[in-house]
Each structure stands twice: as structure tokens, then as C-alpha cells.
C-alpha positions as CSV (number, residue, x, y, z in Angstrom):
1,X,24.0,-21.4,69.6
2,X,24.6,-19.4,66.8
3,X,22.8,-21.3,63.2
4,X,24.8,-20.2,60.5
5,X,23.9,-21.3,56.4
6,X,27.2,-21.1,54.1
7,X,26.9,-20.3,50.6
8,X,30.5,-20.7,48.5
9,X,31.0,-22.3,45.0
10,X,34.5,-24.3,45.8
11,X,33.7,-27.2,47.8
12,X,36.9,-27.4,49.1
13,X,36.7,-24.2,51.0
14,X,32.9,-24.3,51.5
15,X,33.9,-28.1,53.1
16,X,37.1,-26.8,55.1
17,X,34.7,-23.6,56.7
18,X,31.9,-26.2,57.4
19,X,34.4,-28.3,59.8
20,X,35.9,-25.1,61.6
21,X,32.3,-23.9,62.7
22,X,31.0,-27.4,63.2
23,X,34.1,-27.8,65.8
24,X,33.1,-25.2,67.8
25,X,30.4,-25.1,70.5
26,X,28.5,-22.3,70.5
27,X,28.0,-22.8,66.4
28,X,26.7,-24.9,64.0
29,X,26.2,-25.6,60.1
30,X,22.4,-25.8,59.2
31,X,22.8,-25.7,55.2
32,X,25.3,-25.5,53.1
33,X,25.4,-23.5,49.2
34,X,27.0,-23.2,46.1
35,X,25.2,-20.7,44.3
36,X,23.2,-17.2,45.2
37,X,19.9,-18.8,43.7
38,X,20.5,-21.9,46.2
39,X,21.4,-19.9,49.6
40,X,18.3,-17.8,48.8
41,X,16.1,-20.5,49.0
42,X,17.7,-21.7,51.8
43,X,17.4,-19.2,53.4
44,X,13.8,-19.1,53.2
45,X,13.2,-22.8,54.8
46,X,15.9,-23.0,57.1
47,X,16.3,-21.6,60.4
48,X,19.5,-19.2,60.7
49,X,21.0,-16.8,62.3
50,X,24.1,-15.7,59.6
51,X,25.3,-16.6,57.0
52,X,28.5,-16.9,55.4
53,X,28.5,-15.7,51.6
54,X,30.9,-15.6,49.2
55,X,30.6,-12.9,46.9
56,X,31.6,-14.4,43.5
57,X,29.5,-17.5,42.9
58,X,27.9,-18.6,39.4
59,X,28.3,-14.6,39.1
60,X,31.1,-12.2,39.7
61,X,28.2,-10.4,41.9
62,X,25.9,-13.8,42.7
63,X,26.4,-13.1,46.6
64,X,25.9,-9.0,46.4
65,X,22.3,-9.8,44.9
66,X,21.4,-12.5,46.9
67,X,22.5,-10.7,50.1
68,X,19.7,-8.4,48.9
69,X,17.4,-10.8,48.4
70,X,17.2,-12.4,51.4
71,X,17.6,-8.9,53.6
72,X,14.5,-7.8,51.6
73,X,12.7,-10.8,53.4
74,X,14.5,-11.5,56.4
75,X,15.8,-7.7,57.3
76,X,17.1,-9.5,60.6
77,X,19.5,-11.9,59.2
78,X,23.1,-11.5,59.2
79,X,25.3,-11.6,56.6
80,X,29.1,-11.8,56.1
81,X,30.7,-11.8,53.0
82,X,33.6,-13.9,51.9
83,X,36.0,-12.0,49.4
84,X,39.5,-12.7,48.4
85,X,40.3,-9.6,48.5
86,X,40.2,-6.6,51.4
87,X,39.2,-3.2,49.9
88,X,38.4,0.1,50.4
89,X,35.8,-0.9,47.6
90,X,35.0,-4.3,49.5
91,X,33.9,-2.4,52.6
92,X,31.4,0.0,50.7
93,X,30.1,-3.1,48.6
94,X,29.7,-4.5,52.1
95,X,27.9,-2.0,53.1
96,X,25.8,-1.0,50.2
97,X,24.5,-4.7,50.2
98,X,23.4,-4.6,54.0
99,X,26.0,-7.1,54.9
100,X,27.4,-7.2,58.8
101,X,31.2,-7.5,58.1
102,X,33.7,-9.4,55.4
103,X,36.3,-11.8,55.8
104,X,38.7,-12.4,53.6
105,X,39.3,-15.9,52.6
106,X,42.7,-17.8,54.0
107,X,42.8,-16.0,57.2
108,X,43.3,-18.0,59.9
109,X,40.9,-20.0,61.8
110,X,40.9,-17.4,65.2
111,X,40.1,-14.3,63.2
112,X,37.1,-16.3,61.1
113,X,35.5,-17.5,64.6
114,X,36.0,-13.9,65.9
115,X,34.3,-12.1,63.2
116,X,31.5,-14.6,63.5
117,X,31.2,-14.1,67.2
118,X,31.6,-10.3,67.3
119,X,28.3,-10.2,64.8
120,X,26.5,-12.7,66.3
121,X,27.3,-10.4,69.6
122,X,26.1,-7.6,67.5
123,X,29.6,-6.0,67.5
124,X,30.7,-6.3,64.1
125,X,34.1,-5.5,63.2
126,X,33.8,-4.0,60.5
127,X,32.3,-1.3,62.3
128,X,36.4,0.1,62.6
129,X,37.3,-0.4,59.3
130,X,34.1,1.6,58.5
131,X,35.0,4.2,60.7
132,X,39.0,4.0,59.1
133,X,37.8,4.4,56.0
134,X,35.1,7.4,56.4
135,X,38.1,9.4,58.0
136,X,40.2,8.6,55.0
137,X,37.3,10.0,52.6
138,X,36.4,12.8,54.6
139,X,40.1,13.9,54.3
140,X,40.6,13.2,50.7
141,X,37.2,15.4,50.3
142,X,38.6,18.5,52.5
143,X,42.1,18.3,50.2
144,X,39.9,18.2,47.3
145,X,37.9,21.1,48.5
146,X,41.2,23.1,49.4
147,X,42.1,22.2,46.1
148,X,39.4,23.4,44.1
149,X,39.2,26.9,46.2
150,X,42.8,27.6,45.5
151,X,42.4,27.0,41.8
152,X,38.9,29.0,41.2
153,X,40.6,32.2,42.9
154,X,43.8,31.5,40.4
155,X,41.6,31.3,37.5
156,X,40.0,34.4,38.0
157,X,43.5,36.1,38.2
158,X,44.4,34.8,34.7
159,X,44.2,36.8,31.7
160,X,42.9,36.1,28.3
161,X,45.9,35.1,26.7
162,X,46.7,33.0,29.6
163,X,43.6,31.4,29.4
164,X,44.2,30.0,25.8
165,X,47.6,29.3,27.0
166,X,45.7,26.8,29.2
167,X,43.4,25.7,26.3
168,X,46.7,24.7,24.4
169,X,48.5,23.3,27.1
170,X,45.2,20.9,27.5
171,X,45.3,20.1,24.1
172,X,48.7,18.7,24.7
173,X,50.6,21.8,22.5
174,X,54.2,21.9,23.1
175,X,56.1,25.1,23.3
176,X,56.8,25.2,19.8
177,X,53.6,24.6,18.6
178,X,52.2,27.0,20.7
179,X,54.6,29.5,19.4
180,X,53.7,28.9,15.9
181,X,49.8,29.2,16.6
182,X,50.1,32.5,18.4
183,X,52.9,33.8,16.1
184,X,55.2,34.5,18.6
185,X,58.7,33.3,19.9
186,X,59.1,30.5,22.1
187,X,61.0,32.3,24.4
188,X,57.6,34.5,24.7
189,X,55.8,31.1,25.3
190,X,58.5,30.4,28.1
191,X,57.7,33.6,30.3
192,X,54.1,33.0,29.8
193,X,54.5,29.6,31.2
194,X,56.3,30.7,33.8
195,X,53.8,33.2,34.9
196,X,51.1,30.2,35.1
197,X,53.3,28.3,37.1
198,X,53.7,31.1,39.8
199,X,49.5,32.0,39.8
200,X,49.2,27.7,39.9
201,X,51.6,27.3,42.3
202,X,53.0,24.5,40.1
203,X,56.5,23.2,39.2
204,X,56.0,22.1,35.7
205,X,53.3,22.8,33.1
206,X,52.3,19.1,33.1
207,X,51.2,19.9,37.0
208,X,48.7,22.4,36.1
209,X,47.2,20.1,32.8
210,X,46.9,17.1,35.7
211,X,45.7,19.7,38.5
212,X,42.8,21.2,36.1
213,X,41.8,17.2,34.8
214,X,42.1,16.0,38.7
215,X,39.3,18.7,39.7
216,X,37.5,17.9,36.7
217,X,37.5,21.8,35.4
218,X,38.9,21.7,32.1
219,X,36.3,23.0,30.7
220,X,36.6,26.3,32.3
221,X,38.9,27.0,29.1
């Protein structure tokens, strides 16, 4: 029998997730919450297993802190959270706050009694999402690193006056303006740009300002 506490500020939901677990056999509702000050202390005199906790409660961050809390006391308590929304950023804050999994609220009945199961089996599933969204980073990271290694070994082909071209062109100078700076034609402007764009590997100038702000090098120049 899995004793699970629920801590959400709407009564209707809180009263509507209360019924689903009490319906089921292998579950029931020892406290109920509205507040992360109230499922703390509930925490501490009632027997449970896992808790349900919604996230945004008398705070937008109520159910993050008192997730904390209550690990800091009970380190073998689970926790999921209840969010409205499913995130990238929702797994992380899952995970930062110690919490076993998220569901998001609406879903259906099935897939709320099988997140609750799979915890309280000590399978989370969040476990896949975790591992989903690790890849994704880990990719985004080796791009970004790809990235940066191309650019440092065009840099060090520029010249001088190619540099400042690059200062300008950050500065959001158009090709006129630049002309008038440097005292020379635009068409002369032109060809220098053009010789950027092959060493960038870039289509347009705007590509290599949004390329250099992207890796956060700007001020290289």
C-alpha cells in the first residue's frame, strides 16, 4: 500500500486527484495540502511514502522549496511534481529539487496511476526523459564545440582591417557607413565583405554578427 500526502492549491484538482488514488487498491490518501508551508508540516507528522506536489502554490516556486525541505529531513521520501507544463526546464527543476518524476496536470487517469506505481516500484519514468534530454544537450554542446573550433581558426586567418570590419559590422554599421568611416568606396566595403563571408563560411554578413554573439566572442574584436 503505497501512502501518498497531496499538496495542490485548487481544490478542485487537489479533490478530483484525491478520488482517483483513493479508488485504487494498492493506494491511499493520508493528508491532503494547499500550500508548501502546510505539506511540510505534514510531512513531518504523517506517515508517507510520496507525495504529489504541485509546483506553483501560494508561490510560483512554493513546491520547488518545500520539496527541499522535506528531502533535507526525510531523504527517503518521494516526490512528484505536478506542473502544467512539460519542459526541458521542468525536467532539470525536477531534478535539481530531488524530485522522483513530474506529471503534468490533465493527463489521463492511466498515465497518473502509472507514474505513481513505477516510483513507488522504484522505476521512475522520468528516468527516459532524463536520459532524452542529456542526449539532446550533449549534442547541442558537441555542435557548439565544432562551432567554436571552426571560428577561432578563422579568426586567426583574419587581417587587421578585417578585424575592424568585424568591429563595425557588430556595431550594426551598414555598408555605407562603413565606407564613410574608413574613407573608402562601398564597392571596396563589398569585396571586403565578401572575403569574410568565404573565411566564415557564411551567406550573409548578418550570419557572421549572429554566429560571433551565438558563441559569445564578440569581444574578440
Amino acid at each position: 500500500m503505497t501512502r501518498i500526502l497531496v499538496a495542490e492549491d485548487f481544490d478542485l484538482i487537489r479533490e478530483d486527484l484525491c478520488d482517483i488514488i483513493s479508488a485504487q487498491d494498492d493506494m491511499r490518501v493520508v493528508g491532503q495540502a494547499s500550500s508548501g508551508a502546510e505539506v511540510v508540516t505534514l510531512a513531518d507528522t504523517t506517515g508517507c511514502d510520496l507525495i504529489l506536489m504541485d509546483i506553483e502554490m501560494e508561490t510560483t516556486t512554493a513546491g520547488i522549496k518545500a520539496a527541499e525541505r522535506i528531502l533535507e529531513k526525510h531523504p527517503g521520501m518521494m516526490i512528484i511534481f505536478l506542473t502544467a507544463h512539460e519542459t526541458e526546464n521542468m525536467i532539470l527543476t525536477s531534478m535539481g529539487a530531488g524530485a522522483v518524476d513530474y506529471i503534468v496536470k490533465g493527463c489521463p487517469d492511466e498515465e497518473l496511476l502509472l507514474h505513481i506505481r513505477s516510483a513507488a516500484a522504484g522505476r521512475p519514468m522520468i528516468d527516459a526523459k532524463i536520459q532524452n534530454t542529456i542526449l539532446k544537450e550533449y549534442s547541442r554542446l558537441r555542435s557548439s564545440e565544432r562551432s567554436l573550433l571552426f571560428f577561432i581558426n578563422s579568426v586567426s586567418k583574419l587581417t587587421s582591417a578585417e578585424r575592424n570590419l568585424v568591429r563595425l559590422l557588430l556595431d550594426g554599421k551598414k555598408v555605407r557607413e562603413i565606407a564613410e568611416i574608413r574613407c573608402v568606396e562601398q564597392t571596396t566595403v563589398k569585396t571586403q565583405i565578401k572575403g569574410l563571408l568565404r573565411k566564415f563560411g557564411c551567406a550573409r554578413s548578418k550570419d557572421i554578427v549572429e554566429l560571433i554573439r551565438e558563441l559569445g566572442v564578440a569581444h574578440l574584436f
